[in-house]
C-alpha positions in Angstrom: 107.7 70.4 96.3 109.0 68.8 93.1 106.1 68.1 91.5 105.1 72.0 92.2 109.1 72.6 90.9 108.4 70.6 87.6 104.6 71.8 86.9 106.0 75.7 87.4 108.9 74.9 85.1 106.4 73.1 82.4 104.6 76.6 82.7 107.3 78.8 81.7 108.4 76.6 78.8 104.8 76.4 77.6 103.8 80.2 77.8 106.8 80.8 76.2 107.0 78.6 73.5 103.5 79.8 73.0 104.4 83.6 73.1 107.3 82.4 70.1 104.6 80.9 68.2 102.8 83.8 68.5 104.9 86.7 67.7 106.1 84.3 64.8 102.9 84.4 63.5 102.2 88.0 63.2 106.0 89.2 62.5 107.6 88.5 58.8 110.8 86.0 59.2 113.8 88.2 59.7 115.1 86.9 55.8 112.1 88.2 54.5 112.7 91.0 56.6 116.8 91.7 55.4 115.8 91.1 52.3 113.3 93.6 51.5 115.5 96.3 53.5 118.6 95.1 50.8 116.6 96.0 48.0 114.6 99.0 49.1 118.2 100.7 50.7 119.3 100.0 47.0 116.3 101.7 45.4 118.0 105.1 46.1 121.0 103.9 43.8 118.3 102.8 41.3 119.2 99.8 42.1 122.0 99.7 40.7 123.6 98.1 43.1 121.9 94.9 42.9 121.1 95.1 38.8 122.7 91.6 37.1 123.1 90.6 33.8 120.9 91.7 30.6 117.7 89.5 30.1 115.6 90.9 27.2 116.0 94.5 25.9 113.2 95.7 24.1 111.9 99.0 22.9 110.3 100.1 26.0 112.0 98.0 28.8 115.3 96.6 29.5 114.7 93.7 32.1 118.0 92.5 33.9 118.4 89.5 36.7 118.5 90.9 40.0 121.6 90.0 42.5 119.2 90.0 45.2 115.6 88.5 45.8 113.2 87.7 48.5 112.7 84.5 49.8 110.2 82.3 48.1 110.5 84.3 44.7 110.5 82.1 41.4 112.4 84.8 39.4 113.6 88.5 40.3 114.3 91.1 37.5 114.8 94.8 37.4 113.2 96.7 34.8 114.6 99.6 33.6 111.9 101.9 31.1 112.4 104.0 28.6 110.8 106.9 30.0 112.4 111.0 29.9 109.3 111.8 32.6 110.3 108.5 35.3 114.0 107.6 34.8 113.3 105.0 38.5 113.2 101.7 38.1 111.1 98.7 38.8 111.8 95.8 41.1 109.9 92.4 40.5 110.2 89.4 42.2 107.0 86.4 40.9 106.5 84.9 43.7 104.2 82.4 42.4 103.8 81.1 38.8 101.1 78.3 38.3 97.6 76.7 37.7 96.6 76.8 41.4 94.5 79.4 42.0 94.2 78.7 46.0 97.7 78.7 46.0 98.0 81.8 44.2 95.1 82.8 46.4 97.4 82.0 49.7 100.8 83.6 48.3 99.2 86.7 47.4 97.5 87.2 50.6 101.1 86.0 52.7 103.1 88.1 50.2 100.8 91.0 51.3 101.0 90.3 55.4 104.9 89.8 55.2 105.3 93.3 53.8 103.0 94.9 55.7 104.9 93.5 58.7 108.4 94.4 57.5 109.8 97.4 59.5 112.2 99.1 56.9 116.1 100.5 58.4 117.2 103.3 55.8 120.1 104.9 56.3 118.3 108.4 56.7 114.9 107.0 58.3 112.6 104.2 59.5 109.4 103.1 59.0 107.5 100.8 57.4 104.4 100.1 54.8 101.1 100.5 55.0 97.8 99.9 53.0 94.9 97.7 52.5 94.7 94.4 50.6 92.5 94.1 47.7 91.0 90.5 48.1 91.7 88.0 45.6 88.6 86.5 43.4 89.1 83.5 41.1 86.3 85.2 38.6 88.6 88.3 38.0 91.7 87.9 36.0 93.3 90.5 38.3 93.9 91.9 42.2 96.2 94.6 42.5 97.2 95.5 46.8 100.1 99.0 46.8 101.7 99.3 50.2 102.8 102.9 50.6 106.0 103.8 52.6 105.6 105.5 56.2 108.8 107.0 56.4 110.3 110.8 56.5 113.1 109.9 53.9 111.8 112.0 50.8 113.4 109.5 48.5 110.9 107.0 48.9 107.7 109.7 49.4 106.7 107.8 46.0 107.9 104.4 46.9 104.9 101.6 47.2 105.2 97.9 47.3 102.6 96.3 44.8 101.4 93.4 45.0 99.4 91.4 41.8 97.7 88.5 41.3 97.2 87.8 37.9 95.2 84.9 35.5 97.0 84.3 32.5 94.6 82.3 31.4 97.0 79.2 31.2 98.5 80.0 34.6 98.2 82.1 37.5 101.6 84.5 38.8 101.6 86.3 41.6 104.0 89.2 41.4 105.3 91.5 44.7 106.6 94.9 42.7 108.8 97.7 44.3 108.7 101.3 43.0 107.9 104.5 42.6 104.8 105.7 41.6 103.1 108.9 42.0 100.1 109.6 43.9 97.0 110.5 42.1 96.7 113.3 44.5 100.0 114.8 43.1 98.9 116.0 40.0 96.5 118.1 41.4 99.1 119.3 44.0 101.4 120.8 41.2 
């Protein structure tokens, strides 16, 4: 009867340790997960909310550090354009800056899967992203993946997650991008 006790009890822990594992694998981690909702809740400020301190201002773009970043980014900037038609602006975070191109390879591709995964909590809405992933190929200097938001919140209809891989040619950076962007299909709408 104990040895029936202990091999029922081994069972349990197994299955779910197992069932952890799994879930973990197909579910971003939940920092991943705050901190995308962070910067995405402050996109309807403009992020202002989370804009730091000057970087580079230039004639077209004002890039500032960002108070708040994702985990595994290298750097994180807003980038605010000098636009009259788009006054939004532009979340970066590189998440990979190097000469690794399976690295790159792997950070793009994870980068992708985490914010596919991530389920987004707006104050108005939920919901999530969605799109396919353009695969990665060391003979092109560039892949491009935009993740659309699912959500009934008109404030982000435009809002896409973009994710790039791009060569250098002394390095390669991978680069997750949160925005607004229209949808081809709109100018033929209006």
């Amino acid at each position: 009867m104990r040895k029936l006790l202990i091999l029922s009890a081994l069972i349990i822990f197994s299955a779910s340790a197992g069932k952890a594992q799994f879930y973990k694998s197909i579910l971003p981690s939940p920092a991943f997960s705050d901190s995308i909702n962070k910067i995405v809740q402050d996109f309807r400020a403009n992020y202002y909310g989370i804009q730091g301190e000057v970087v580079s201002e230039q004639d077209d773009v004002d890039i500032y550090q960002s108070k708040s970043s994702v985990p595994g980014a290298v750097q994180c900037f807003i980038l605010r354009f000098h636009s009259v038609i788009d006054t939004s602006a532009s979340l970066q975070a590189v998440m990979y800056r190097g000469d690794s191109y399976k690295e790159a390879a792997k950070i793009y591709r994870n980068t992708f899967r985490l914010v596919n995964k991530t389920r987004l909590h707006l104050s108005t809405a939920n919901g999530g992203f969605s799109g396919n992933m353009e695969e990665p190929s060391e003979t092109v200097r560039f892949s491009s993946s935009m993740l659309r938001t699912n959500t009934n919140d008109n404030a982000y209809k435009n809002f896409i997650a973009e994710i790039e891989m791009v060569n250098n040619f002394t390095e390669w950076e991978v680069r997750l991008n949160l925005h607004n962007k229209k949808d081809d299909r709109d100018k033929y709408m209006q």
